[in-house]
KEKOL-909280 format. One record per residue (C-alpha): residue in three letters; residue number from 1; x, y, z. Coordinates in steps of 0.2 Angstrom, whole numbers, plus 2048, in hexadecimal, padded with zeros to 3 digits. Layout:
# KEKOL-909280
aa_i_c1_c2_c3
ALA_NUM_X_Y_Z
...
# end
This chain:
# KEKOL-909280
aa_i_c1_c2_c3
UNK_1_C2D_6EC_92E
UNK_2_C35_6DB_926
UNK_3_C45_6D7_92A
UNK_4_C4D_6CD_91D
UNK_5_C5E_6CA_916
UNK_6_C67_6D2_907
UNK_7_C6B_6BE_902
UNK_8_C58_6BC_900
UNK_9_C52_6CD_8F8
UNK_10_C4E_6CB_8E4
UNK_11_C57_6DA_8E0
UNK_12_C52_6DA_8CD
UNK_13_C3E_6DC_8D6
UNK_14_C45_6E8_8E0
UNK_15_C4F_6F2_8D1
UNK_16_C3E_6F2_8C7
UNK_17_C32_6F8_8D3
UNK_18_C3F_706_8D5
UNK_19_C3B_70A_8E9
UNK_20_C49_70B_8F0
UNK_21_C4C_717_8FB
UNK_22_C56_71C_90B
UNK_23_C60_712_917
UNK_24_C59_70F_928
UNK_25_C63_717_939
UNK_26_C62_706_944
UNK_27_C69_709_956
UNK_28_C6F_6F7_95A
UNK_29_C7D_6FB_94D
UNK_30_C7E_70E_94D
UNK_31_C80_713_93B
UNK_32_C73_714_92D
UNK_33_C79_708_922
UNK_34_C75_6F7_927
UNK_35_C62_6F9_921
UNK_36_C5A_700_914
UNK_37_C46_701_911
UNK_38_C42_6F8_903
UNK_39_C2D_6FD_8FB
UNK_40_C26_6ED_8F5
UNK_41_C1B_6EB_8E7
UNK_42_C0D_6EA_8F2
UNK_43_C10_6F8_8FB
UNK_44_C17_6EE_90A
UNK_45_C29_6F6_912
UNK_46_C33_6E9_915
UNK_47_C48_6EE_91E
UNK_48_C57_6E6_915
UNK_49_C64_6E2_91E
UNK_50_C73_6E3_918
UNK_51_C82_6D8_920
UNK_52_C90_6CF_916
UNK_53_C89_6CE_900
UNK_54_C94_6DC_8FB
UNK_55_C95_6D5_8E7
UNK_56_CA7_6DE_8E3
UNK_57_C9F_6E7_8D4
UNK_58_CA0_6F9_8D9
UNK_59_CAC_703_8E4
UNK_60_CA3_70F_8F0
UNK_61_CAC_722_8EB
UNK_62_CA8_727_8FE
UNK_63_CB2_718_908
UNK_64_CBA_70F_8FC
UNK_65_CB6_6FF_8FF
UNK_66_CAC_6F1_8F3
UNK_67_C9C_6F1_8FB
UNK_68_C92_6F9_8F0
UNK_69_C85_6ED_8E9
UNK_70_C7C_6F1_8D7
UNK_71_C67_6F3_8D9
UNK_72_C65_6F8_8C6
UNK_73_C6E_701_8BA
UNK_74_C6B_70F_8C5
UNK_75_C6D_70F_8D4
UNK_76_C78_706_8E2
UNK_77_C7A_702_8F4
UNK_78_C8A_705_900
UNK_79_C8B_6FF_911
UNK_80_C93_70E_916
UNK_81_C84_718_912
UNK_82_C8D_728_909
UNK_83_C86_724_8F9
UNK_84_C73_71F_8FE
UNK_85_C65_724_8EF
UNK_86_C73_72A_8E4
UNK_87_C76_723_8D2
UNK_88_C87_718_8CE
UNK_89_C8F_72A_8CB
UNK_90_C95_728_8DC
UNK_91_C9D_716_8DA
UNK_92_CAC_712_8D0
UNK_93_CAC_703_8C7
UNK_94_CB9_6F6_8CA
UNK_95_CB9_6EC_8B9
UNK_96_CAE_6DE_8BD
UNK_97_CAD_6D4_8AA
UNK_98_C9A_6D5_8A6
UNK_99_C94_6E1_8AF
UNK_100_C8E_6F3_8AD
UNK_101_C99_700_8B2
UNK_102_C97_714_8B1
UNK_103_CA5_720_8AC
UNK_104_CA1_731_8AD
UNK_105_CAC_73C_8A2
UNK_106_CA4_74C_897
UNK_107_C99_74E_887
UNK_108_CA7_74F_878
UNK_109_C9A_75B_86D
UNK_110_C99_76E_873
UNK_111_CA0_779_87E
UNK_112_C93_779_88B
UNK_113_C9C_769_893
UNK_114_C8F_761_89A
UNK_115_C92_74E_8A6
UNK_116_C8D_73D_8A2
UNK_117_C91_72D_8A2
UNK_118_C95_721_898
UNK_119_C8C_70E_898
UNK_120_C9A_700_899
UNK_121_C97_6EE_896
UNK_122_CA3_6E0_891
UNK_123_CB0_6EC_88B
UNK_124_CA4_6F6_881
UNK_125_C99_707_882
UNK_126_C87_704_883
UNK_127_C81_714_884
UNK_128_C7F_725_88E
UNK_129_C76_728_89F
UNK_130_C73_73A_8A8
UNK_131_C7F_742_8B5
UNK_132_C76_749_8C1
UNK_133_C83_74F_8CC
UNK_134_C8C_75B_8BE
UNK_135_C85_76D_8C3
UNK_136_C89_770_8AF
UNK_137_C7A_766_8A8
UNK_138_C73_762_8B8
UNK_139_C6C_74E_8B3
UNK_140_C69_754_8A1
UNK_141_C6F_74F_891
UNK_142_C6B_757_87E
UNK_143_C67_74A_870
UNK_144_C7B_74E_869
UNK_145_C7F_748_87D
UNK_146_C73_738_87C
UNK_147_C7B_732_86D
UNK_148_C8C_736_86F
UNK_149_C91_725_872
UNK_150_C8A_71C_862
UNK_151_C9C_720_85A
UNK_152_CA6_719_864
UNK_153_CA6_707_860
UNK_154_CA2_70C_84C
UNK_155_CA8_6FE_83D
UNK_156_CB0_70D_836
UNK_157_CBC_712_842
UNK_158_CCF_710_83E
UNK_159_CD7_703_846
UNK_160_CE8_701_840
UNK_161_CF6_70E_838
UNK_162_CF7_711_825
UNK_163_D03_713_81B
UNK_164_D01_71B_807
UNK_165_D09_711_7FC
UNK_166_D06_714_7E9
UNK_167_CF9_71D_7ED
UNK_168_CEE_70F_7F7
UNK_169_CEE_710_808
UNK_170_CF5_700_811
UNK_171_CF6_6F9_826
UNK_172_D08_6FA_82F
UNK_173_D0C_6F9_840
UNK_174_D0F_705_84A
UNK_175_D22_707_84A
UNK_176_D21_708_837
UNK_177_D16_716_835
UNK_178_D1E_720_846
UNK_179_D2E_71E_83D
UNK_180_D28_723_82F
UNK_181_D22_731_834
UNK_182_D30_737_83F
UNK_183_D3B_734_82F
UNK_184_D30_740_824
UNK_185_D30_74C_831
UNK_186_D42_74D_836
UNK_187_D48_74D_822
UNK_188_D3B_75D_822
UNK_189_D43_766_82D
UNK_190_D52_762_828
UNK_191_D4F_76A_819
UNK_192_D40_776_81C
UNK_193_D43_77C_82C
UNK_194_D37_781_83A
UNK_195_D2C_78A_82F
UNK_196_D29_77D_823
UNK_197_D1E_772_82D
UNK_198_D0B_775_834
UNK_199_D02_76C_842
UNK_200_CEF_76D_845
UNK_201_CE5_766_854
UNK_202_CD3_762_859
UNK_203_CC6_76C_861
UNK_204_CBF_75C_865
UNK_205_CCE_751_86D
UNK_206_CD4_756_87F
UNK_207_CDE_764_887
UNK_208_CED_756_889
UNK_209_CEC_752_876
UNK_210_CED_765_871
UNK_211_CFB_76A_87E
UNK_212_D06_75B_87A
UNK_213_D02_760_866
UNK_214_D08_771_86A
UNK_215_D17_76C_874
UNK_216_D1F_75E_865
UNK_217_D1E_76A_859
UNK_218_D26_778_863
UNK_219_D34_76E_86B
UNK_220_D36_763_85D
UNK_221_D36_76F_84E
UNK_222_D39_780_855
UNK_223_D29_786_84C
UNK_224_D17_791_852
UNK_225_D10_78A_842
UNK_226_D02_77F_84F
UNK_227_CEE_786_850
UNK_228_CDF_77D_851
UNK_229_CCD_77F_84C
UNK_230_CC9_78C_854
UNK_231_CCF_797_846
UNK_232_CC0_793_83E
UNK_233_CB3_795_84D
UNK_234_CB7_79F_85A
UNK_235_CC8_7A3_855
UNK_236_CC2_7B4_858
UNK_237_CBC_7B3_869
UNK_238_CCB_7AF_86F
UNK_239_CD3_7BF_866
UNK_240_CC5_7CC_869
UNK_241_CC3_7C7_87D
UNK_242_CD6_7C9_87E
UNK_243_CD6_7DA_876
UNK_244_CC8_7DE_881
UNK_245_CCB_7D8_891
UNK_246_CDA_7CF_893
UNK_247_CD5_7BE_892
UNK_248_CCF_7B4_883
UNK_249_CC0_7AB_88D
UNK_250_CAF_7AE_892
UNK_251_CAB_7B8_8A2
UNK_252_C9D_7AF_8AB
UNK_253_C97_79D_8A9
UNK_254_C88_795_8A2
UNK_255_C7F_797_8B3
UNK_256_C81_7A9_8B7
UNK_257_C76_7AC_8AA
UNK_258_C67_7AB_8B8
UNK_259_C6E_7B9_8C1
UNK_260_C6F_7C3_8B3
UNK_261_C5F_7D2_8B1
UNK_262_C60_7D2_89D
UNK_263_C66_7C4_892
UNK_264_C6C_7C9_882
UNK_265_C6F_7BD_873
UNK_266_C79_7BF_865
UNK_267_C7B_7B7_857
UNK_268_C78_7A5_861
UNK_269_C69_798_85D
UNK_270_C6F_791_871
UNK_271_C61_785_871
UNK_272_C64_77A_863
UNK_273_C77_77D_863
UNK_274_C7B_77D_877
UNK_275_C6B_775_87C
UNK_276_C71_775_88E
UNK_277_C77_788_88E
UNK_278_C65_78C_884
UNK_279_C5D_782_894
UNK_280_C68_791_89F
UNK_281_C5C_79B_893
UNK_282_C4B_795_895
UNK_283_C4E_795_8A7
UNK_284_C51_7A6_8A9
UNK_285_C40_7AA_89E
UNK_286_C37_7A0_8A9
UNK_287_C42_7AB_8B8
UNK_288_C3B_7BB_8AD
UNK_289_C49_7C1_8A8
UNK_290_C4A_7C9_897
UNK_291_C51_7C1_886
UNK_292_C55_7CB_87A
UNK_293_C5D_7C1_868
UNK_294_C67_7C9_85D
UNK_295_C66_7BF_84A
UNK_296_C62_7C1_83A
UNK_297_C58_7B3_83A
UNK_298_C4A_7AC_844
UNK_299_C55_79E_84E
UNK_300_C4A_792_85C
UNK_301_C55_79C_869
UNK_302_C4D_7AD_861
UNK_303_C3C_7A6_862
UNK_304_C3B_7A5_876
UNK_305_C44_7B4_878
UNK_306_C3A_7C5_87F
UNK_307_C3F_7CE_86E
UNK_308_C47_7C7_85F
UNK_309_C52_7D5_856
UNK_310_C55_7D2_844
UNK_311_C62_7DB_83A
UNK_312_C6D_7DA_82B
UNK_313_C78_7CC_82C
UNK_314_C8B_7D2_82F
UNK_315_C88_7E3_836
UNK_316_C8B_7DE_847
UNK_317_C97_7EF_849
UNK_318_C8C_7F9_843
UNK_319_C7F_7F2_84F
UNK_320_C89_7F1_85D
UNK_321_C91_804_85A
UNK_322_C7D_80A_857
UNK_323_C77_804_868
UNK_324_C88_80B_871
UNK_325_C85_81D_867
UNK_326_C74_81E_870
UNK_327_C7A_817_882
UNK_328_C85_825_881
UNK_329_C7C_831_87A
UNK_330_C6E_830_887
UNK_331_C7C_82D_894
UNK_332_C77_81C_89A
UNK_333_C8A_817_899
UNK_334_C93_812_8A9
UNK_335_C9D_823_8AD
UNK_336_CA6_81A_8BD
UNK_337_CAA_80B_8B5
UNK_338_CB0_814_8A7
UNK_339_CBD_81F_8B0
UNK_340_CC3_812_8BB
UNK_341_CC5_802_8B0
UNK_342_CC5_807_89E
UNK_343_CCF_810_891
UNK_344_CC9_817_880
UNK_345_CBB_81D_886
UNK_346_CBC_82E_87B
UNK_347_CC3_824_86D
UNK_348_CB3_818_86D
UNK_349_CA6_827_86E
UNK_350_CAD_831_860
UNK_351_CAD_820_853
UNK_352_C9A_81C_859
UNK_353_C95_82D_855
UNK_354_C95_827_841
UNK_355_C88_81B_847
UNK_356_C7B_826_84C
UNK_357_C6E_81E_841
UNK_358_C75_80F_837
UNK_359_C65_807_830
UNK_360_C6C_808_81F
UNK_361_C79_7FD_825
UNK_362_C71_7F1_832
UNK_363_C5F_7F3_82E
UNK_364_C58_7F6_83D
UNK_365_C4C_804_842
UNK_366_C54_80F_84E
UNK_367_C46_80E_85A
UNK_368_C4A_7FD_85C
UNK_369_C5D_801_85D
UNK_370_C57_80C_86B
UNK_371_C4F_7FF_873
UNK_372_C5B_7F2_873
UNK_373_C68_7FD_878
UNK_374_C60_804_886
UNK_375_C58_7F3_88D
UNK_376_C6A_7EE_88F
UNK_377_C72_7FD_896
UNK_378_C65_800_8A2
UNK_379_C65_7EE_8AB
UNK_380_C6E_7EB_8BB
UNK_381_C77_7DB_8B4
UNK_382_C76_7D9_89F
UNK_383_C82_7CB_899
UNK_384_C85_7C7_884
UNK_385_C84_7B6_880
UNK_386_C8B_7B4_871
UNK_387_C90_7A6_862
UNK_388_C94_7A3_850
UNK_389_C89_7AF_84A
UNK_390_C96_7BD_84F
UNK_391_CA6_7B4_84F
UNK_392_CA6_7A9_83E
UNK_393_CA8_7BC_831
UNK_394_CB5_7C4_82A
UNK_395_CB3_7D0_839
UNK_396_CB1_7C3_846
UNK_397_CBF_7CF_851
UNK_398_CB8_7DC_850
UNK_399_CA6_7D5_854
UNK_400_CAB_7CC_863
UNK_401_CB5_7DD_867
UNK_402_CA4_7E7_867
UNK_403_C9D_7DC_872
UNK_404_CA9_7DE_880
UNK_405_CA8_7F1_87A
UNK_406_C93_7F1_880
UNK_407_C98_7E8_88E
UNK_408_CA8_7F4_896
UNK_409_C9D_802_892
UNK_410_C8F_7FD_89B
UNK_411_C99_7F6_8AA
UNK_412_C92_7E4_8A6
UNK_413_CA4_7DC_8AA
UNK_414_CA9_7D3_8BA
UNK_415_C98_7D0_8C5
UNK_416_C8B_7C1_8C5
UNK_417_C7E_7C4_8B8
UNK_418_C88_7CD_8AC
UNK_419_C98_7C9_89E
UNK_420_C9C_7C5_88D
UNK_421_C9A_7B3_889
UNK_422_C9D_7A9_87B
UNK_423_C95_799_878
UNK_424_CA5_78E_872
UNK_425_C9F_783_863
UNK_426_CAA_772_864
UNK_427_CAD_76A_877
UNK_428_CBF_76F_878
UNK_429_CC0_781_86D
UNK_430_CC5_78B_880
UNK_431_CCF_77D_884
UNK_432_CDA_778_874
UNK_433_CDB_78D_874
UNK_434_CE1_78B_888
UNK_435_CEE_77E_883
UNK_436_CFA_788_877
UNK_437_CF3_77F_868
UNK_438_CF4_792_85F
UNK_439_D02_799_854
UNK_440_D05_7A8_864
UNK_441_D03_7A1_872
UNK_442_D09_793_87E
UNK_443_CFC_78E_889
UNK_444_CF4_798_895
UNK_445_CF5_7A5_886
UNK_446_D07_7AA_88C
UNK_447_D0D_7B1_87C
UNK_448_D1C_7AB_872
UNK_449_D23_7BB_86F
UNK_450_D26_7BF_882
UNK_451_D38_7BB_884
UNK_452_D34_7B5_896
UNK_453_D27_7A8_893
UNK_454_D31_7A2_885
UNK_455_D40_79F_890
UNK_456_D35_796_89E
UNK_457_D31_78B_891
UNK_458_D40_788_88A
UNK_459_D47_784_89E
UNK_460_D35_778_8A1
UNK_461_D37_770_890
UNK_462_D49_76D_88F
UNK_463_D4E_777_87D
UNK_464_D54_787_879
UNK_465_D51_793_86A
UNK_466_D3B_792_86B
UNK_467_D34_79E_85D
UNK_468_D2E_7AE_862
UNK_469_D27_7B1_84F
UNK_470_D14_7B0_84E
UNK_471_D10_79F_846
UNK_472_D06_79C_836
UNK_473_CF0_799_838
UNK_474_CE9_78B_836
UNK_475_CE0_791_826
UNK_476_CF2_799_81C
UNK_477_CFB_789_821
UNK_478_CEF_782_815
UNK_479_CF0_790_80A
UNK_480_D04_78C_80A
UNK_481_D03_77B_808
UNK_482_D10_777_7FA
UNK_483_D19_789_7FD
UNK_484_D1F_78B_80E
UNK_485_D16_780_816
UNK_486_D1B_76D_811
UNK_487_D16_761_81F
UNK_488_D08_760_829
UNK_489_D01_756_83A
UNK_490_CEF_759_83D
UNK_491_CE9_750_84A
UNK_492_CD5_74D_84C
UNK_493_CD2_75A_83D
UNK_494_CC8_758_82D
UNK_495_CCC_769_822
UNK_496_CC6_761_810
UNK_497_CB6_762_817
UNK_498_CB4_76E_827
UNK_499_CBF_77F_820
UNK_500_CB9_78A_815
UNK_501_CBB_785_802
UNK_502_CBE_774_803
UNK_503_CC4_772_7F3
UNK_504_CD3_77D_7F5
UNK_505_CD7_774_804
UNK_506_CD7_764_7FA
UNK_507_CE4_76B_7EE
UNK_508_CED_773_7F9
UNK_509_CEF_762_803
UNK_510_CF4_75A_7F3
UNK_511_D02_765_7F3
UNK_512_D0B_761_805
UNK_513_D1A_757_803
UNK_514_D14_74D_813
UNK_515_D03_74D_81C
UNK_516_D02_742_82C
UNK_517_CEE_741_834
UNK_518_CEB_738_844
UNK_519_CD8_737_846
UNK_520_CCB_728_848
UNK_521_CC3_728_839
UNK_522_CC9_728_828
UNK_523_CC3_738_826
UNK_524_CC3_743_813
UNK_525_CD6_74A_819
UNK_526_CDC_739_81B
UNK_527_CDA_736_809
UNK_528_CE8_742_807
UNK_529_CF2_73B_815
UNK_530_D04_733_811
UNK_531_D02_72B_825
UNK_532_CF1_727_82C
UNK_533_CF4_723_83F
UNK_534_CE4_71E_849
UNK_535_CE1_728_859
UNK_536_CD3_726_869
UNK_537_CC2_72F_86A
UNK_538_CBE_736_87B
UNK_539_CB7_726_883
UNK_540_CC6_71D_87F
UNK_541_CD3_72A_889
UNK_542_CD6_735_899
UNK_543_CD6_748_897
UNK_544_CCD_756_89B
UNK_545_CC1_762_88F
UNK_546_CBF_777_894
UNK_547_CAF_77B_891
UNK_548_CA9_78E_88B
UNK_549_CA7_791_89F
UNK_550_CB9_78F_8A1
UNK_551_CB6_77F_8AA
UNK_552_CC2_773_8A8
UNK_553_CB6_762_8A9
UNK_554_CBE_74E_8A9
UNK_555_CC0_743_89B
UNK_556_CBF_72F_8A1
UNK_557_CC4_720_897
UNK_558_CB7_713_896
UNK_559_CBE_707_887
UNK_560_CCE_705_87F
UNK_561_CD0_70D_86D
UNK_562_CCB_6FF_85F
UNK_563_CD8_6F2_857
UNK_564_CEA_6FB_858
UNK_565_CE3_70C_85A
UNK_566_CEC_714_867
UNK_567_CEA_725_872
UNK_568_CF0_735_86C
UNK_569_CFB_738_878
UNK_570_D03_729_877
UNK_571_D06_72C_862
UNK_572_D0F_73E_865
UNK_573_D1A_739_873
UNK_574_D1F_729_86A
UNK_575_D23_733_85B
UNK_576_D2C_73F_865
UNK_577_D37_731_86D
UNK_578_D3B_72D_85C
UNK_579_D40_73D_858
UNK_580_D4F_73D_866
UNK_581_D41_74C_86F
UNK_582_D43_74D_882
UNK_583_D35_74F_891
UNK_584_D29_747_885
UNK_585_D29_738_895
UNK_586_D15_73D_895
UNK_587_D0D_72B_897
UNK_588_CFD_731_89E
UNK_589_CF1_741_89C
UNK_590_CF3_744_8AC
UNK_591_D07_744_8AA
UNK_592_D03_750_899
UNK_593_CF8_75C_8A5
UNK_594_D05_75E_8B2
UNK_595_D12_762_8A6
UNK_596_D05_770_89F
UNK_597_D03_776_8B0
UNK_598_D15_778_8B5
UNK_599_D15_784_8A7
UNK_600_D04_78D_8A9
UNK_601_D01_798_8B8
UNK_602_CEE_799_8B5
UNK_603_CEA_789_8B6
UNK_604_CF8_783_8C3
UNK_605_CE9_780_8D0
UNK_606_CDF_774_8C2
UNK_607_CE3_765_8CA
UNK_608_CDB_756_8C3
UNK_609_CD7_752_8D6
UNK_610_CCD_761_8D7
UNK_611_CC4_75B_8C5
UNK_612_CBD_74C_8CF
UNK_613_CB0_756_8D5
UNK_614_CA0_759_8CD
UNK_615_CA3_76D_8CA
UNK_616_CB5_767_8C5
UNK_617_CC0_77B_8C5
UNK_618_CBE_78A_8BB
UNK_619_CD0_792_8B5
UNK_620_CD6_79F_8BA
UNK_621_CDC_793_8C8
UNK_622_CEC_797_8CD
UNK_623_CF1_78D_8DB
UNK_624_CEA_77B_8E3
UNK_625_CE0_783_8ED
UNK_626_CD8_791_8E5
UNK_627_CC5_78D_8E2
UNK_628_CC7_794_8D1
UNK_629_CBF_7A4_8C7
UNK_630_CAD_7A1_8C0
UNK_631_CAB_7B5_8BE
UNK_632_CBB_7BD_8B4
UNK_633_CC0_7D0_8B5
UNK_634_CB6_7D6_8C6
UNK_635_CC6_7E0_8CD
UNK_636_CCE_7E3_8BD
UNK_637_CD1_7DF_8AC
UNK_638_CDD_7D1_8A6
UNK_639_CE9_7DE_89B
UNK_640_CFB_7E6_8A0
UNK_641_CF2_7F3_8A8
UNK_642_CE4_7EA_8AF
UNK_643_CD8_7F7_8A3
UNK_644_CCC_7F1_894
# end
């Protein structure tokens, strides 16, 4: 070998040729890190020795110390050798102006949650590069993941408050447009009460945002009028799991899958939708694992699956209740499981009998019903993956209800391999759900109407006299605007264009005495807006995203928002100072999280310590060191009497 100094090595050659490789154990100075082996473009070796040119550009993650020197946009060096042949995932940048730094925070597109990080230069994101150390994605990114930056920095984004004045939107500052709005608000209640108002949230922005959204409008306003998106997407996953199991959530995670001995689809097109869930899918064909998809139409999911099962579109009961007639009927059922962890057994039989042969309703052969039915009762481990395609129906309820119905009956509930799992559409749907942001609920789905939780909120929060009536949906707050309902605050949310029959939305907007919108475009709702205010995208704030898993996955700011757009948390707890409101001192998300925890026994162990690892924690997680649950239900079921 060569011996050369670090001083003298071209490390732009060296970054191109891309052969750098492994530090060198040297016995004169005991370690591994004071020479690495360096491949040449002509094939020569040649040792680096490293001694005193540490560039403070990077912050080695393993010691802590600024010795970590760039060799692309890569890859890096540390003396200390922890971090040798990994990418700059394991450094943290220190702020050097002008250089590349990486901030790896979480896709803000679906549910599936996958890592990357986010390319900064000179105050600005450049772009996206890989994670490899996030067991969720594993190194990859879908094309919505690539290009989830390219917003960010847009001409369009709002960069200052605005105020309507004769009918023409126009800039003031922030104390004019805060006061404003805590004017407006304060003469509504005054005059309305608690039931007058109606405050929407995000599936998109972070847990912090939704908790804190949930928390001003119950302690300043005394109202459950709050919800979120969800009420349009998987709204009824959250309601059918509970009625099933306990618990409004998904039983196994993406992975789990591969343990699984039959995979069955429904109503999901994974691959185009959750690309990085589909990929969970194609690995388990290439494992040999049956695929069977459940869709009316040929989706790019249905085409790699074993057997595509088409049927008339909304007969998902009728389905369902056909393949459980049969598993009975032929007693493939599980017996044991049955007695020992499920009620209604003799209920559920004698309302499938009807079902016998219901090709008139669901179209399907009944040797194919046969088939299917029996191809899932009759594996070891069968898990439902479901999506949209059973939840967004007039009988989204009771079609995620039948799911967990095939599964209890089969014993598919609380081992690897097995479960009913939806595949959460928006990044934060679990999450904003998790948080309380529902018209029941406060956050860890501890309902309103429980005089004990509501009392050990009323202790945490500092207020008496919390609601115990069940609060207005997103979609009749719209339906009451003008009636009941005469203010609202939506934060992140665009209903003239995203609820069904936009055109009633509009009019019914047109009717609210006073509609506030924080968001960061000036989006068709803020047309209707008397207050515009401008609030942070997910690179420009701290937070945290659940996934579908149940993982709870970390949010990083990179940037600062644009011009006078500020962080949704700070808008809210602003406005809430304004309003006279107490224990709104929330600064930080980290602050906002620990005040969610106090409150939420679930997640009292999702520390944002335990988030910094690549896995991060899966709730349940009810103490700091519990590992958390990737698998729900394997002792018992989540319900008073611990029965589905």
């Amino acid at each position: 070998y060569d011996l050369i100094s670090i001083e003298t090595l071209d490390l732009t050659d060296m970054a191109k040729t891309k052969h750098f490789r492994k530090s060198i154990y040297d016995t004169s100075y005991g370690t591994f890190t004071r020479y690495l082996e360096y491949k040449t473009k002509d094939e020569g070796k040649t040792l680096i020795k490293i001694e005193k040119y540490y560039p403070s550009s990077k912050t080695c993650s393993q010691c802590g110390k600024e010795q970590a020197i760039n060799l692309s946009e890569r890859t890096f060096v540390c003396q200390c050798g922890h971090v040798m042949d990994r990418d700059l995932n394991a450094a943290i940048n220190i702020g050097v102006q002008g250089l590349i730094k990486y901030v790896q925070t979480t896709c803000p597109y679906c549910g599936v949650g996958c890592a990357l990080n986010l390319v900064v230069k000179d105050e600005k994101v450049v772009g996206v590069e890989p994670c490899k150390r996030s067991p969720i994605n594993e190194g990859k990114l879908c094309p919505k993941g690539v290009t989830c930056w390219e917003s960010v920095h847009s001409p369009d984004r709002l960069t200052s408050p605005l105020i309507k004045k004769d009918g023409t939107f126009v800039e003031a500052s922030w104390d004019e447009a805060l006061d404003l709005v805590a004017k407006n608000l304060k003469e509504t209640n005054d005059k309305y009460g608690p039931r007058g108002f109606g405050f929407q949230v995000s599936c998109r922005t972070v847990n912090e945002d939704c908790y804190i959204m949930q928390k001003f409008a119950r302690v300043g306003f005394k109202t459950n009028n709050v919800d979120n998106c969800a009420r349009i997407c998987h709204g009824p996953s959250v309601a059918g799991l509970s009625l099933s199991f306990g618990s409004g959530a998904a039983t196994n995670g993406f992975e789990d899958a591969l343990n699984s001995d039959f995979i069955l689809v429904w109503g999901s097109n994974a691959l185009e939708a959750h690309p990085l869930a589909g990929r969970r899918l194609v690995q388990a064909k290439l494992k040999g694992i049956p695929i069977y998809a459940v869709d009316p139409r040929l989706s790019t999911t249905a085409k790699i699956a074993d057997k595509w099962i088409q049927f008339n579109p909304s007969t998902h009961i009728a389905l369902a209740n056909s393949m459980m007639y049969w598993i009975i009927k032929e007693g493939k059922h599980d017996k044991k499981f049955i007695d020992e962890r499920v009620k209604g057994f003799e209920e559920l039989k004698k309302t499938v009998e009807n079902y016998k042969d219901a090709e008139a309703i669901h179209g399907l052969p009944l040797a194919q019903v046969k088939e299917l039915a029996f191809k899932y009762a009759e594996a070891k481990n069968a898990v439902i993956i479901y999506c949209l395609g059973i939840t967004e129906l007039t009988t989204g309820t009771d079609n995620v209800r039948s799911m967990g119905n095939l599964a209890m009956l089969t014993g598919n509930v609380g081992r690897p391999g097995v479960g009913v799992n939806p595949l959460r559409g928006q990044n934060n749907v679990q999450g904003a759900c998790d948080m309380g942001a529902y018209p029941n609920v406060y956050s860890g789905y501890q309902k309103c109407e429980v005089a004990e939780n509501r009392a050990k909120m009323e202790k945490a929060w500092g207020v008496t006299d919390l609601p115990d009536w069940y609060g207005v949906t997103l979609t009749e707050q719209i339906n009451q605007c003008g009636e009941e309902i005469k203010a609202l605050y939506m934060l992140g949310i665009n209903p003239a264009v995203t609820y069904p029959d936009s055109n009633h939305v509009k009019r019914q907007l047109e009717k609210l005495d006073f509609l506030v919108v924080q968001d960061i475009f000036m989006s068709e709702t803020c047309q209707y807006a008397d207050v515009i205010l401008p609030g942070a995208c997910f690179a420009e704030k701290d937070g945290t995203f659940t996934s579908a898993e149940r993982r709870v996955n970390r949010v990083r700011k990179a940037v600062n928002p644009p011009g006078q757009a500020q962080e949704d948390i700070w808008i809210i707890t602003e406005l809430a100072k304004r309003m006279g409101l107490k224990n709104f001192d929330l600064p930080t998300a980290n602050d906002v999280w620990d005040d969610m925890l106090a409150v939420t026994p679930s997640m009292f162990g999702c520390l944002y310590e335990k988030m910094e690892k690549p896995e991060s924690v899966i709730w349940p997680c009810p103490t700091p060191e519990h590992p958390g649950t990737p698998i729900l239900h394997r002792e018992k079921f989540a319900t008073a009497n611990g029965k589905g």
